[in-house]
C-alpha positions as a LaTeX table, in Angstrom:
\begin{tabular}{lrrr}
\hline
Residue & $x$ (\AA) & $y$ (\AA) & $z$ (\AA) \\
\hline
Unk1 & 39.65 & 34.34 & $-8.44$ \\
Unk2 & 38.75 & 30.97 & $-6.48$ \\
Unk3 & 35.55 & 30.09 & $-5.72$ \\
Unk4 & 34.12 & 27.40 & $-3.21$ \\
Unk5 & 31.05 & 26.85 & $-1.43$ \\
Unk6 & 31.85 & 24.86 & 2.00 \\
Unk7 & 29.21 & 22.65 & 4.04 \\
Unk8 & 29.69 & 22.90 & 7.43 \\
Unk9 & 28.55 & 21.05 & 9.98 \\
Unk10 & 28.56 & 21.73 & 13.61 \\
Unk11 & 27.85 & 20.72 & 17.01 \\
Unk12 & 23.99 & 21.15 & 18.03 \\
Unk13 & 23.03 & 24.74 & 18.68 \\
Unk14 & 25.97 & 26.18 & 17.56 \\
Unk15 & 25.75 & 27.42 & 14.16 \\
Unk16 & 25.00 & 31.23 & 15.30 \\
Unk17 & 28.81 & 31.23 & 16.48 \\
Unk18 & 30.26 & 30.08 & 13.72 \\
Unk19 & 28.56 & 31.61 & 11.41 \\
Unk20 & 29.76 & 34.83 & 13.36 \\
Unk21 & 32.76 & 33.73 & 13.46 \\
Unk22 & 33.22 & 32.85 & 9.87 \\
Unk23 & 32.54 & 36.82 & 9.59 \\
Unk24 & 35.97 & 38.03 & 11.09 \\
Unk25 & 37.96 & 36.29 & 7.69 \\
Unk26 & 37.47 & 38.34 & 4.68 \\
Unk27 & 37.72 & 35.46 & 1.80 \\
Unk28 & 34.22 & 34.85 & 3.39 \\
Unk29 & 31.65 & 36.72 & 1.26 \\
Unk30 & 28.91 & 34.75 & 2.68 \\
Unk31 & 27.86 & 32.40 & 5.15 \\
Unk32 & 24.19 & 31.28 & 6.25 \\
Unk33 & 22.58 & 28.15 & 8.66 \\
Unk34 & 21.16 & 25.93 & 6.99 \\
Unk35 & 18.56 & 23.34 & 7.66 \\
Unk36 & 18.94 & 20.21 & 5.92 \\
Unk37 & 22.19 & 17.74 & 6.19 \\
Unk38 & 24.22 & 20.23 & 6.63 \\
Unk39 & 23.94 & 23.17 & 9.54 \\
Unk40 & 26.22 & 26.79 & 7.40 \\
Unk41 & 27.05 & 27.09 & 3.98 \\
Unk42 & 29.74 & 29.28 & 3.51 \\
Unk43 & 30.98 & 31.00 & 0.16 \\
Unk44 & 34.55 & 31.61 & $-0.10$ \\
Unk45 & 36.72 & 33.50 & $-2.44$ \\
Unk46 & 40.48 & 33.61 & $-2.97$ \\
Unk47 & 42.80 & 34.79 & $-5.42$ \\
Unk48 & 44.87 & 31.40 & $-5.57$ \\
Unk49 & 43.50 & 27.57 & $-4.46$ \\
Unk50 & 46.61 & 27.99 & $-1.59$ \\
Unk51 & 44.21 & 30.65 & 0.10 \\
Unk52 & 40.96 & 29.10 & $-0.35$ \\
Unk53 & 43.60 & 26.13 & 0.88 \\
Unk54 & 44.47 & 27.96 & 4.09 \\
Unk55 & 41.39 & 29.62 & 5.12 \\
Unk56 & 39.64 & 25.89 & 5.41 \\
Unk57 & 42.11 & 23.91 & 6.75 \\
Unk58 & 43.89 & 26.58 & 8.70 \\
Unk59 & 40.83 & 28.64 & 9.92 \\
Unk60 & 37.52 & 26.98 & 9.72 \\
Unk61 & 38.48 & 23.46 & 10.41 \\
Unk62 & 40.78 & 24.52 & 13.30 \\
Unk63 & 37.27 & 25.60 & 14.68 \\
Unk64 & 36.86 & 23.53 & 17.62 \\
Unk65 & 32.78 & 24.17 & 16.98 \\
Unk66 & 33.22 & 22.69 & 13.30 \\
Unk67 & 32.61 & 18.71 & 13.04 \\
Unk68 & 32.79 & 18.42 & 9.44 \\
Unk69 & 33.19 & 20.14 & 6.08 \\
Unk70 & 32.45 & 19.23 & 2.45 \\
Unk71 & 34.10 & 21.63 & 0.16 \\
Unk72 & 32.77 & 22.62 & $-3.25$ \\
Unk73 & 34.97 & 24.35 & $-6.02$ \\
Unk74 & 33.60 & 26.58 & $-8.42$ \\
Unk75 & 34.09 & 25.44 & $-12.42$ \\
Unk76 & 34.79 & 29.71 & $-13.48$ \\
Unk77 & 33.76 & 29.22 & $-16.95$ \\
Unk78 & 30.34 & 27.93 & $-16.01$ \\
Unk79 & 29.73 & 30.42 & $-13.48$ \\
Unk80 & 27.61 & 34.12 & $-13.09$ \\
Unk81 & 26.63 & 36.65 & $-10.62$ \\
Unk82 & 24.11 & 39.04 & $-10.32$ \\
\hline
\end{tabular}
């Protein structure tokens, strides 16, 4: 499995709908506004790096609400969940 974490940024005042939005695609586990430099952080998982792949370029970035994104892949070995 593929993990990322992606930085969003958005348009002022609109982080409520994307971060809704970002609900209706199921490689989202999580996604939360942020305040800082960057407005959601969204936590993505995939079985290949083609999904993760697709559901960023093909789904979130397509948003015409997202500005920018920063994407962050997960090193496996080094990672642990509750």
């Amino acid at each position: 499995m593929i993990t990322a974490y992606v930085l969003i940024t958005v348009p002022s005042k609109r982080s409520g709908e994307v971060v809704a939005a970002l609900k209706k695609h199921p490689e989202v586990k999580e996604a939360a506004a942020v305040y800082g430099d960057t407005d959601i952080i969204a936590k993505i998982q995939a079985p290949s790096l083609i999904e993760v792949d697709q559901v960023i370029m093909d789904r979130i970035q397509e948003s015409p609400d997202v500005k920018t994104t920063r994407t962050y892949l997960v090193v496996e070995k080094m990672h642990w969940t509750r």
